[in-house]
KEKEMI-422588 format. One line per 8 residues: number of its first residue (from 1); their letters; for each residue x, y, z of C-alpha. Coordinates in steps of 0.1 Angstrom, whole numbers. Example, Ala and Ser with C-alpha at 12.3 -4.5 7.8 and 13.67 -1.06 7.14 Angstrom:
// residues 2
1	AS	123:-45:78 ~ 137:-11:71;
***
This chain:
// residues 688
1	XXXXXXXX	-1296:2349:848 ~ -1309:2347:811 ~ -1310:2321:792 ~ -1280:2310:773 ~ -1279:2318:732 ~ -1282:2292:708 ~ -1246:2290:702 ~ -1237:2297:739;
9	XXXXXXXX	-1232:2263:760 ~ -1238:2264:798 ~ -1216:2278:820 ~ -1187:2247:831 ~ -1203:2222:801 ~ -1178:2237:777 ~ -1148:2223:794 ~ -1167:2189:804;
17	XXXXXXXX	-1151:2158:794 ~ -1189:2147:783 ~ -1193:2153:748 ~ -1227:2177:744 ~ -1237:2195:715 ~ -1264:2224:708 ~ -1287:2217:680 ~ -1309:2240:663;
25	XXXXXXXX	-1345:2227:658 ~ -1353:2251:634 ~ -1322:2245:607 ~ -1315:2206:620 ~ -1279:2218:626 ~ -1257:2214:654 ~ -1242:2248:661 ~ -1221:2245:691;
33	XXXXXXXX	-1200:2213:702 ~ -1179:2213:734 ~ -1145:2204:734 ~ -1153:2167:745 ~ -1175:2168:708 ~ -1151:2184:688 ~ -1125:2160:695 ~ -1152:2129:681;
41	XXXXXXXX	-1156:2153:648 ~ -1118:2167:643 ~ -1118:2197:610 ~ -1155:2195:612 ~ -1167:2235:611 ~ -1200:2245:630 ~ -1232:2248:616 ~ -1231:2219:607;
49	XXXXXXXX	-1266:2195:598 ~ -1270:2172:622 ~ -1270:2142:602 ~ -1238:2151:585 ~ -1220:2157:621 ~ -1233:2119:636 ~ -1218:2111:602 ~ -1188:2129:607;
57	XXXXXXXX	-1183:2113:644 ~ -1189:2078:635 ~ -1227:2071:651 ~ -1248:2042:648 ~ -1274:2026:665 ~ -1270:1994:684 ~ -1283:1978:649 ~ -1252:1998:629;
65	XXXXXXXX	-1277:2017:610 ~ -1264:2056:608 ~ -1282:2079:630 ~ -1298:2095:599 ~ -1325:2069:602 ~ -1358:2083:612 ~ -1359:2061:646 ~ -1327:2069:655;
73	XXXXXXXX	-1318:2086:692 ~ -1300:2118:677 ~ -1329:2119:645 ~ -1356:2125:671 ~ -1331:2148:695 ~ -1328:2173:661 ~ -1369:2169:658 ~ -1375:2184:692;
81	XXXXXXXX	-1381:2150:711 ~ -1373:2143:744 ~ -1346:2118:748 ~ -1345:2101:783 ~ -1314:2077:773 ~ -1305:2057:743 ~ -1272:2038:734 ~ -1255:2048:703;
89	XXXXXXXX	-1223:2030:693 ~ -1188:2044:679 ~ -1179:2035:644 ~ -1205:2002:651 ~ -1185:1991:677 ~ -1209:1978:703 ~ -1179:1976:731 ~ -1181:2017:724;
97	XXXXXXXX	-1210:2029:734 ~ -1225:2063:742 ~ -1252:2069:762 ~ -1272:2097:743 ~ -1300:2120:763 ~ -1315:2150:750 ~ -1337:2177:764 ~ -1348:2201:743;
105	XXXXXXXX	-1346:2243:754 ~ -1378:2266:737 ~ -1373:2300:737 ~ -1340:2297:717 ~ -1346:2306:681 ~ -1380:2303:662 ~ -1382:2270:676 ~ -1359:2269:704;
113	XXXXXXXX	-1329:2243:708 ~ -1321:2209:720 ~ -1293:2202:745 ~ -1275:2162:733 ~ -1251:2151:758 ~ -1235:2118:751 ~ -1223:2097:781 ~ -1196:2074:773;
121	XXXXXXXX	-1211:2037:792 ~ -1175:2027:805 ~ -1173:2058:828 ~ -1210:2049:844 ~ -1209:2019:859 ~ -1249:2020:863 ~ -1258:2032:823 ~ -1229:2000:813;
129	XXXXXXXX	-1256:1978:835 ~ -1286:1991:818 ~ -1268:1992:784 ~ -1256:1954:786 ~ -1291:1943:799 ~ -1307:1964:773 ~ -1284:1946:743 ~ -1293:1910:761;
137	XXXXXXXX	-1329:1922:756 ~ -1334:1928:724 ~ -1309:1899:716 ~ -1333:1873:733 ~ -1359:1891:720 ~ -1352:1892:682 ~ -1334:1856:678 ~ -1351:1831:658;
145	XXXXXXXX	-1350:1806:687 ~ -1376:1804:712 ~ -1360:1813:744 ~ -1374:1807:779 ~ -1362:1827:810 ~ -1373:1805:844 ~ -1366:1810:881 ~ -1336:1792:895;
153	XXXXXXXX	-1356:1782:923 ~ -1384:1764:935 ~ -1391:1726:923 ~ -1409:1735:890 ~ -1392:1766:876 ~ -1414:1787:871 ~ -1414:1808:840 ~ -1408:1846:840;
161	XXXXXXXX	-1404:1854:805 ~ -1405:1842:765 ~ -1400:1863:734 ~ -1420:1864:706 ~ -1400:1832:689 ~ -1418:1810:715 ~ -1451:1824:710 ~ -1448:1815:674;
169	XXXXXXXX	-1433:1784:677 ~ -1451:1769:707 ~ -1490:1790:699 ~ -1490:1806:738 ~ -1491:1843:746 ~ -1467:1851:775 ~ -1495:1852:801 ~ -1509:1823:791;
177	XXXXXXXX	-1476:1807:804 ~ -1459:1831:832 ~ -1458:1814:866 ~ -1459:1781:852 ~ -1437:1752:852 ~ -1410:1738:826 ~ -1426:1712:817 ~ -1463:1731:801;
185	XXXXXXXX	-1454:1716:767 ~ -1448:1679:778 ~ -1477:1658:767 ~ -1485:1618:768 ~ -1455:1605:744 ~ -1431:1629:759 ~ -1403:1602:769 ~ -1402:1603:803;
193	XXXXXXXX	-1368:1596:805 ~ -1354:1623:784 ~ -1377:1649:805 ~ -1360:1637:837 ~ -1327:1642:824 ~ -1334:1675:818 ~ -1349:1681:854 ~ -1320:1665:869;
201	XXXXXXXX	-1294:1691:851 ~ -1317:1721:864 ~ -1315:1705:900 ~ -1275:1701:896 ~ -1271:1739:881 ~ -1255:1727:853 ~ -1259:1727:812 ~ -1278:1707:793;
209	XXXXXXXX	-1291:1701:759 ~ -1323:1673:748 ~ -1347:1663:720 ~ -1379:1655:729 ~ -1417:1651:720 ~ -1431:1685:729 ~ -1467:1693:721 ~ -1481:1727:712;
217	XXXXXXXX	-1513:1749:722 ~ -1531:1736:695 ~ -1524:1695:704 ~ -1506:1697:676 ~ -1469:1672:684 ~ -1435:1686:672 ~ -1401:1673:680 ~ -1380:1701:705;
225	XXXXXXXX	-1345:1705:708 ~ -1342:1725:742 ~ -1303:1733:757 ~ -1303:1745:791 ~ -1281:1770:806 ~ -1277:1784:842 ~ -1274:1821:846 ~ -1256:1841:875;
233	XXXXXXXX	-1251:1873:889 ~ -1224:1892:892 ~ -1217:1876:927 ~ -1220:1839:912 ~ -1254:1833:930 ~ -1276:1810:906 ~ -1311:1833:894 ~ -1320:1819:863;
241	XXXXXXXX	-1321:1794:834 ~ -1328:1805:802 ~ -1341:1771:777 ~ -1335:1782:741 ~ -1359:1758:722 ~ -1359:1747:682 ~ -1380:1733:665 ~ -1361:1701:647;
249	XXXXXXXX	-1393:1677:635 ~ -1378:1678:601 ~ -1345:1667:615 ~ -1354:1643:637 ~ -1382:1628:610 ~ -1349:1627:586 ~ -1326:1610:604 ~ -1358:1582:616;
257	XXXXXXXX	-1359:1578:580 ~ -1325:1573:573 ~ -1324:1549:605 ~ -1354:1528:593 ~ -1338:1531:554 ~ -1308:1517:571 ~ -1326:1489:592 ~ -1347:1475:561;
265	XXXXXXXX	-1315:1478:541 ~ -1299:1457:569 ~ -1328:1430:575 ~ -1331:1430:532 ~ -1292:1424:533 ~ -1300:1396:561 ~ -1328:1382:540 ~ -1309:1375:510;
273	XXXXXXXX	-1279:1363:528 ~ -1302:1337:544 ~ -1320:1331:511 ~ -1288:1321:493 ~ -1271:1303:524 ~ -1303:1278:522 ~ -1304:1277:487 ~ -1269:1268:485;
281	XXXXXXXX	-1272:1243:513 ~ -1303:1226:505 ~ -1298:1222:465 ~ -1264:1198:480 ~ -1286:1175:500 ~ -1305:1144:485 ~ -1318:1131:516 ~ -1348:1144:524;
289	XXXXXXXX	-1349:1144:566 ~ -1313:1160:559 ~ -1331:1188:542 ~ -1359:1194:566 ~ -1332:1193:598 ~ -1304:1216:574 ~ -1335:1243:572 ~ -1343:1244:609;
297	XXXXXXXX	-1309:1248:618 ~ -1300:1276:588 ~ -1331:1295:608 ~ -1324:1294:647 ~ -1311:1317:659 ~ -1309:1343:628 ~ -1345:1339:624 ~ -1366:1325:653;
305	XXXXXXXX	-1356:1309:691 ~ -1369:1275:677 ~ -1382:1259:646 ~ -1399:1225:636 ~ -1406:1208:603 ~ -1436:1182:600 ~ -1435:1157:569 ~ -1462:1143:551;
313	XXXXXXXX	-1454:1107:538 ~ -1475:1112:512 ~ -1488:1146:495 ~ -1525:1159:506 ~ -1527:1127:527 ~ -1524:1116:560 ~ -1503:1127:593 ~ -1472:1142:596;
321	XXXXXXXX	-1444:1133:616 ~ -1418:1158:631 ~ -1389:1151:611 ~ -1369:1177:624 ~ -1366:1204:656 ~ -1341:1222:669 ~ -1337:1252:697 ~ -1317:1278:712;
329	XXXXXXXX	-1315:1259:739 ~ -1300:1224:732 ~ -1325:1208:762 ~ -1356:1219:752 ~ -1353:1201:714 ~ -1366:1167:736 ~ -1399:1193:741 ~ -1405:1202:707;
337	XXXXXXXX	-1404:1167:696 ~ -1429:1150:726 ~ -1455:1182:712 ~ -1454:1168:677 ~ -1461:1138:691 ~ -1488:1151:709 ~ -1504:1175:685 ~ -1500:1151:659;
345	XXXXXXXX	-1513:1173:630 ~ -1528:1155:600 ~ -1543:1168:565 ~ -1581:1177:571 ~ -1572:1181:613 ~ -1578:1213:634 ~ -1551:1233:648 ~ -1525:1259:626;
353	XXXXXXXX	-1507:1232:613 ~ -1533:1210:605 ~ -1549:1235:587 ~ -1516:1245:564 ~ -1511:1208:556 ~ -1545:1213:544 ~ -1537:1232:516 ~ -1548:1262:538;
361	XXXXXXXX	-1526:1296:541 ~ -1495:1305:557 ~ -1508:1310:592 ~ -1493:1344:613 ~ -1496:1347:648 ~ -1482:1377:664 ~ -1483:1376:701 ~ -1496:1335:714;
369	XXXXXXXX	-1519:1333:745 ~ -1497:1330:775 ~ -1517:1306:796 ~ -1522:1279:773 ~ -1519:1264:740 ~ -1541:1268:702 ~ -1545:1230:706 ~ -1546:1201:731;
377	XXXXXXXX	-1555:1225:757 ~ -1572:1202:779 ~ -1541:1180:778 ~ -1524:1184:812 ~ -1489:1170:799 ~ -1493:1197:766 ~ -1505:1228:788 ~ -1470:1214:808;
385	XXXXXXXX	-1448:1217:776 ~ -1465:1246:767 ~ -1454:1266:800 ~ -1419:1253:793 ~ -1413:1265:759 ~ -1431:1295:762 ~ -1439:1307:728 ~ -1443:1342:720;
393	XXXXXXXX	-1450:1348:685 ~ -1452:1320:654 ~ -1454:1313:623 ~ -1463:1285:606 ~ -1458:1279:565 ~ -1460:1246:540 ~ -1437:1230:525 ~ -1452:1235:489;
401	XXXXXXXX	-1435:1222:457 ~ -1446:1216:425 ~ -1482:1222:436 ~ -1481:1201:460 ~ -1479:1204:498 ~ -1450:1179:515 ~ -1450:1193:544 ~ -1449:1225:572;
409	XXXXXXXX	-1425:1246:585 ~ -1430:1260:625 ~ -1409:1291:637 ~ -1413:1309:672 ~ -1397:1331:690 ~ -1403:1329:730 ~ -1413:1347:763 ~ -1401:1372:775;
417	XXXXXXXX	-1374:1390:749 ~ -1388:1371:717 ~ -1399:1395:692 ~ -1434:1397:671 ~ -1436:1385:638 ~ -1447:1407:611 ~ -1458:1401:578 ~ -1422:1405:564;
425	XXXXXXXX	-1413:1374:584 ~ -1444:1351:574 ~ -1432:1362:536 ~ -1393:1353:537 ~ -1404:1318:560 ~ -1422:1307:530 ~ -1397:1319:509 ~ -1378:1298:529;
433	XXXXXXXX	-1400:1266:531 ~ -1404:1271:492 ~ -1367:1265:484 ~ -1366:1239:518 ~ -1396:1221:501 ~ -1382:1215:464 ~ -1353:1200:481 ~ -1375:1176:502;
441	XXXXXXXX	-1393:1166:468 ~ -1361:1163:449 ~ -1352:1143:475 ~ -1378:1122:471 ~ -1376:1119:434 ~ -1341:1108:437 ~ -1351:1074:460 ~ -1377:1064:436;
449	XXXXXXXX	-1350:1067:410 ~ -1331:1051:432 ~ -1351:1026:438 ~ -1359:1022:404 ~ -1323:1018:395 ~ -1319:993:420 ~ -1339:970:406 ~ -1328:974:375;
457	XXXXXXXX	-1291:967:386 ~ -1298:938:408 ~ -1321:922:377 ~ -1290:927:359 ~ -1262:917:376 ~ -1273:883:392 ~ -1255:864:416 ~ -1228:843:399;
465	XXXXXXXX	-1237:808:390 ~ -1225:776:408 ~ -1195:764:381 ~ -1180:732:385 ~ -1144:736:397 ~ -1142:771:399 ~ -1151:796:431 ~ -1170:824:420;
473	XXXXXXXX	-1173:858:444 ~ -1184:888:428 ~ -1190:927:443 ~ -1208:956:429 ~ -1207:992:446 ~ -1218:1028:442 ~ -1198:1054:437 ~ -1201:1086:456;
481	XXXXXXXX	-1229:1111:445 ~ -1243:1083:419 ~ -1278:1064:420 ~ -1271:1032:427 ~ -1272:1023:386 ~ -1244:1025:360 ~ -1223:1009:331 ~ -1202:986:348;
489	XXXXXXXX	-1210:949:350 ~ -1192:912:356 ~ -1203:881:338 ~ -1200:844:342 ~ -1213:820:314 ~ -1206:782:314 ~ -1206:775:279 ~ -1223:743:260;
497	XXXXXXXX	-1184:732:250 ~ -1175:732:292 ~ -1154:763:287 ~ -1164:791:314 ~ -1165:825:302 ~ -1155:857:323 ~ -1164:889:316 ~ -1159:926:332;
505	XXXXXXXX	-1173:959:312 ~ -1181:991:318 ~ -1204:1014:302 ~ -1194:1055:294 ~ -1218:1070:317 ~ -1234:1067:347 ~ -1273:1071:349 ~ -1304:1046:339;
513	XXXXXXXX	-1294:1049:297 ~ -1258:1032:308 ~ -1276:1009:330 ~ -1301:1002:299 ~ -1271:1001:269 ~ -1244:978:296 ~ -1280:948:295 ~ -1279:952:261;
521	XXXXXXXX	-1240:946:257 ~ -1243:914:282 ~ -1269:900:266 ~ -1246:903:233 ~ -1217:891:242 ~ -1236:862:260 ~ -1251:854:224 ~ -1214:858:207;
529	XXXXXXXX	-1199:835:231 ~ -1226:806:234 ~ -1216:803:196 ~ -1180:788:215 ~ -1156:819:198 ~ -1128:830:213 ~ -1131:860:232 ~ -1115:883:200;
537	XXXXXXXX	-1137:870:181 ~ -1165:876:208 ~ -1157:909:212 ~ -1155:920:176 ~ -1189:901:165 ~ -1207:923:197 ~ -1185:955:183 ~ -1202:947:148;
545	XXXXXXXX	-1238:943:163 ~ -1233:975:184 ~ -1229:993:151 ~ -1254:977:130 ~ -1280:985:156 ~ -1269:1018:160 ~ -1269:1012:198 ~ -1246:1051:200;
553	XXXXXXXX	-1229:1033:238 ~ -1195:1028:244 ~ -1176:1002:265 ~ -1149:989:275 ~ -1148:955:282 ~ -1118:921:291 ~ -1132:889:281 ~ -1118:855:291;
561	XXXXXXXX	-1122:820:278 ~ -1113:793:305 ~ -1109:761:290 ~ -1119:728:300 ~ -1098:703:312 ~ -1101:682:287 ~ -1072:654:299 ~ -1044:683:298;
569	XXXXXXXX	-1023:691:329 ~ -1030:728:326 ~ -1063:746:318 ~ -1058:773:291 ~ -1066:806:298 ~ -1078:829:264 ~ -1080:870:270 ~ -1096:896:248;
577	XXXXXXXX	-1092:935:257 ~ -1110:963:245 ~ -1093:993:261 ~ -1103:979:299 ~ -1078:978:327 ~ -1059:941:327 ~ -1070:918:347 ~ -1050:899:373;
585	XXXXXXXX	-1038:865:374 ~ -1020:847:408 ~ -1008:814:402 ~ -1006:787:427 ~ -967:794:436 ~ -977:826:446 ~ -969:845:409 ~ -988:877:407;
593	XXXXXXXX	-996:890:369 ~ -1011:909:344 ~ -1030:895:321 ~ -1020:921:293 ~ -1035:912:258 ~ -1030:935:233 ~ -1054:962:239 ~ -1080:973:212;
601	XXXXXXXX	-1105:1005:207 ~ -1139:1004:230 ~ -1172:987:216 ~ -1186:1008:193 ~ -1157:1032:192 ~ -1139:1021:158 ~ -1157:996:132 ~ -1138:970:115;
609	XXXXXXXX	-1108:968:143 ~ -1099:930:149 ~ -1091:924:185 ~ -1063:897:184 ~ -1059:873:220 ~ -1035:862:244 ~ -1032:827:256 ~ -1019:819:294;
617	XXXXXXXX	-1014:786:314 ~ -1041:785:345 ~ -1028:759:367 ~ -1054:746:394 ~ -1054:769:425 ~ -1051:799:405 ~ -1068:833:414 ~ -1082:856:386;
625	XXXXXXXX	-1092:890:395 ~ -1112:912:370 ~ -1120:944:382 ~ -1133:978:367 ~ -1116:1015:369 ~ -1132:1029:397 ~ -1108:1007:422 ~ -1085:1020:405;
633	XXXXXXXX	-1093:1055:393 ~ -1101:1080:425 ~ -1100:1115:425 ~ -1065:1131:444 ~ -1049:1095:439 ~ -1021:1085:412 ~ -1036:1054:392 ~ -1006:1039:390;
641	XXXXXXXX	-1001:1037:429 ~ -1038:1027:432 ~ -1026:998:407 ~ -995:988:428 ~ -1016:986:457 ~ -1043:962:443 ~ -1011:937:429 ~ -998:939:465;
649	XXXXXXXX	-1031:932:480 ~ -1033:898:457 ~ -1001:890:465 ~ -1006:890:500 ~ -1035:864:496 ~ -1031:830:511 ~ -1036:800:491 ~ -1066:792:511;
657	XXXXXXXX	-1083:825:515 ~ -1121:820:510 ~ -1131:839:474 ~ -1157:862:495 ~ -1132:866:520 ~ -1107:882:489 ~ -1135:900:478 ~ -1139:918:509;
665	XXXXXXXX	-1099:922:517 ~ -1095:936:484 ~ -1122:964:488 ~ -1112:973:521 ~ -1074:984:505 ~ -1084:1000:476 ~ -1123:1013:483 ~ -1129:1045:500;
673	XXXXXXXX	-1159:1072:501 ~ -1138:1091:477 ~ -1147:1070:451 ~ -1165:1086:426 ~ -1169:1061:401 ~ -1186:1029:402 ~ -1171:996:412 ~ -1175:958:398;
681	XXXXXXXX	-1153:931:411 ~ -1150:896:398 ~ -1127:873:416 ~ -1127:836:407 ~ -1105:804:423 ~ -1100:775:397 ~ -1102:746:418 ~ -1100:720:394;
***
């Protein structure tokens, strides 16, 4: 039989339900289509160019580029090629797919013909099998991820194939790595752990996804996010894994930025939270061990598992003692203490602390030895105490203020879960001992104030005289958060004429310039009132003299004149005010009054005010109590129940109640340590 024409189609192929075409190599043009091929181009009329008719039907290649492209199955079919079997797709549908072959006939035309039939993949169960395997291919093979394909069994995995992704990412050709195991890119910071994981899901045949520290060809470390999937045949039996690997350094180095950005933001936030808390605290003390304790607690446990703080009794001189320790653990404080005892550093001694009393630098010790101590090593009762605190890491810092170096500051953290101190640490504990140590020394400053003011008060406020019929008791106390100095003062001056004088003032203000302005006011109304004046006048010749001398104090001041005897039945009692609370008066028949004379400006308020007197019987056994505000004057308390109280408390006084004994009784009923302003207390028994 001869061959068939060019527009002649094989005897049974015309009525096949496989589309096939005849194209003419010589003209590019399909000139006879089957029914099966008509039916893909409907109202397309034959010749027709090639191109135009893979148009016409819809072709593309697996990629959706039309079949025009050079590289395209039905392209090369038109040139003459040999086409053993390539998938085209339907309108770029990839779930319609043709399989196209093509075999070219010579002897058909100048330059023969070319036979394209195009298998539909649904129909041929075997081309649907190499089509899908053919699409997983290139998929694998042309993703940006670097995909692994390993064995499902055997106890390593071996690896049967890569695509070029891996190559680039990881620097091995595919026989450098075929037959090997899993784990060819681990390296000596992969973690262990997260390797195992991994392992263990390929062991249990199930999913899987990890970062880890991988390590290319070159040596060269990258960060590899690898997610593990099983693969299975079509009867469910296990054959493969295939690891698809990324590269995520620049992820993973982000978010370890952000996390340490985070961490010093948090520790910063910690820092100043600790700074303030101690500056708070430590600016309200005035006692200096209180200081030195308050800092060791503020810093264990936020800071350190134990702290101690040595104190120089003098500055640059000397040893120190351990003024203060405290620990995590409530039983081993007893240990800290015994070591200071033991170690007992001293300025110009050996040892850390020694050496910072010194004047020497903050000392940092990151890890300690953990057999025995810096110093007192050959102690057996210290290499003891040493075991039992077991120090890990320390710090040790002075307490420096005002150039001058007070003291030292010891933190530590201990064996086994203590942490190592850096050199952030060693800066905010001297931070810390910087603020601690201007307490300490303002501490200080305040008892030699103290002490200053002391002596100052007891040289002015002697112990009252020994009078001739009268019983003379007298009190003088601090108020809260004062030195122990102020305005307020009592007086008792037997006069040349055998009158007794009584007097109770109190300065405006409270500090060494009161204490200084209320010796000059006594020692003036002493003057006025040797000259045997009444107590107005007294008052208003010191007001004068306060002004002339330009003194710039103010007082308030009661003055009383207690007259002799001088053959009456009755003494007689002369009072004075200048704006100071009334004294009390308690007569033998158990009476209880005020002694109000007309009240009058402060000293030194007003010039030129005469201060007028009252006059009052004082029968022997009477009780006069001369008192200044702060009895009656504390802070959250109504004055005028505070005043009630104190003429209840007199009243209540037996006739026979000893003078120190009232004293005492009196204080105990009105005095409390809410007290805030100073208190002077004159109480005096005429006897006769």
């Amino acid at each position: 039989m001869s061959p068939p024409g060019p527009a002649v189609l094989p005897e049974g192929i015309e009525s096949a339900p496989t589309p096939v075409l005849v194209v003419d190599l010589s003209t590019r043009s399909v000139v006879r289509a089957n029914e099966a091929a008509a039916t893909l181009t409907p109202g397309v009329r034959l010749p027709v160019d090639v191109d135009a008719w893979g148009k016409a039907a819809g072709l593309t290649d697996v990629d959706g580029r039309p079949l025009g492209d050079p590289w395209s199955p039905l392209h090369r079919a038109a040139g003459g090629q040999h086409v053993a079997g390539e998938p085209v797709c339907v309108g770029g549908n990839e779930h319609d797919v043709l399989w196209l072959t093509a075999v070219p006939l010579p002897g058909h035309g100048p330059q023969g013909v070319a036979l394209v039939v195009l298998v539909r993949l649904a129909e041929d169960e075997g081309l649907l099998d190499r089509w899908l395997d053919l699409l997983r291919s290139r998929a694998l093979a042309n993703t940006d991820a670097a995909v692994v394909v390993t064995d499902a069994g055997g106890p390593d995995f071996p690896i049967r194939w890569v695509n070029p992704a891996f190559t680039r990412m990881a620097g091995y050709e595919p026989h450098e790595v075929l037959g090997r195991s899993t784990t060819l890119l681990h390296g000596r910071d992969t973690d262990p752990v997260v390797a195992d994981r991994l392992l263990r899901a390929m062991r249990d045949r199930r999913p899987a996804t990890e970062v880890l520290l991988n390590y290319r060809r070159n040596g060269t470390a990258f960060w590899n996010e690898v997610r593990v999937s099983p693969v299975q045949d079509s009867t469910g039996r296990l054959t493969n894994f295939v690891l698809v690997q990324s590269d995520v350094t620049e992820r993973v180095l982000v978010e370890h930025q952000r996390r340490a950005a985070l961490a010093a933001a948090e520790e910063t936030r910690q820092h100043l939270r600790l700074l303030t808390e101690a500056t708070t605290s430590l600016t309200a003390t005035l006692d200096t061990v209180g200081a030195a304790r308050l800092l060791a607690r503020l810093v264990v446990p936020s800071m350190a598992d134990f702290c101690c703080v040595d104190l120089l009794d003098e500055p640059g001189v000397g040893a120190a003692s351990r003024v203060a320790a405290t620990h995590r653990v409530a039983d081993r404080v007893g240990v800290l203490y015994r070591i200071g005892e033991l170690v007992s550093p001293r300025v110009g001694g050996s040892g850390p602390v020694s050496r910072v009393l010194s004047g020497g630098p903050p000392v940092l010790i990151p890890e300690m030895p953990s057999d025995r101590p810096i110093v007192a090593a050959n102690d057996p009762e210290m290499v003891r105490l040493f075991r039992e605190l077991r120090p890990m890491s320390m710090v040790v810092v002075p307490l420096r203020a005002r150039g001058r170096v007070l003291g030292a500051m010891v933190l530590g953290t201990e064996r086994p879960y203590g942490r190592r101190y850096t050199q952030s640490d060693l800066d905010l504990a001297s931070n810390l001992a910087g603020r601690a140590a201007l307490a300490v020394d303002n501490a200080r400053l305040y008892v030699r104030e103290h002490q200053a003011a002391l002596t100052l008060q007891q040289s002015l406020l002697p112990e009252p005289p020994e009078v001739p019929g009268l019983a003379l008791a007298a009190r003088y106390l601090v108020g809260a958060g004062e030195a122990e100095v102020g305005g307020d003062w009592y007086d008792v001056l037997p006069l040349p004429d055998g009158a007794v004088g009584l007097v109770v003032g109190d300065v405006v203000g409270h500090d060494l310039r009161a204490a200084a302005a209320m010796g000059q006011l006594r020692g003036l109304l002493r003057a006025c009132a040797w000259e045997g004046r009444g107590p107005g006048a007294v008052l208003d010749r010191c007001d004068e003299m306060v002004h002339e001398l330009r003194m710039g104090s103010m007082a308030t001041a009661a003055c009383l004149r207690l007259e002799p005897h001088n053959g009456a039945a009755r003494r007689k009692l002369q009072v004075a005010n200048a704006g100071h609370p009334a004294p009390l008066i308690r007569t033998p028949d158990g009476t209880v009054d005020w002694l109000t004379s007309p009240r009058s400006p402060l000293l030194g308020a007003l010039r030129g005010v005469e201060r007028r007197e009252s006059r009052v019987d004082c029968p022997d056994g009477s009780l006069l109590v001369l008192y200044t505000d702060g009895i009656i004057e504390v802070r959250g308390a109504d004055p005028d129940e505070l005043t009630d109280r104190l003429r209840d408390v007199v009243a209540g006084l037996g006739d026979d109640c000893p003078v120190e004994e009232i004293c005492d009784r009196i204080l105990a009923a009105m005095y409390t340590p809410a007290c805030q302003d100073d208190v002077a207390l004159l109480v005096v028994r005429v006897v006769g």
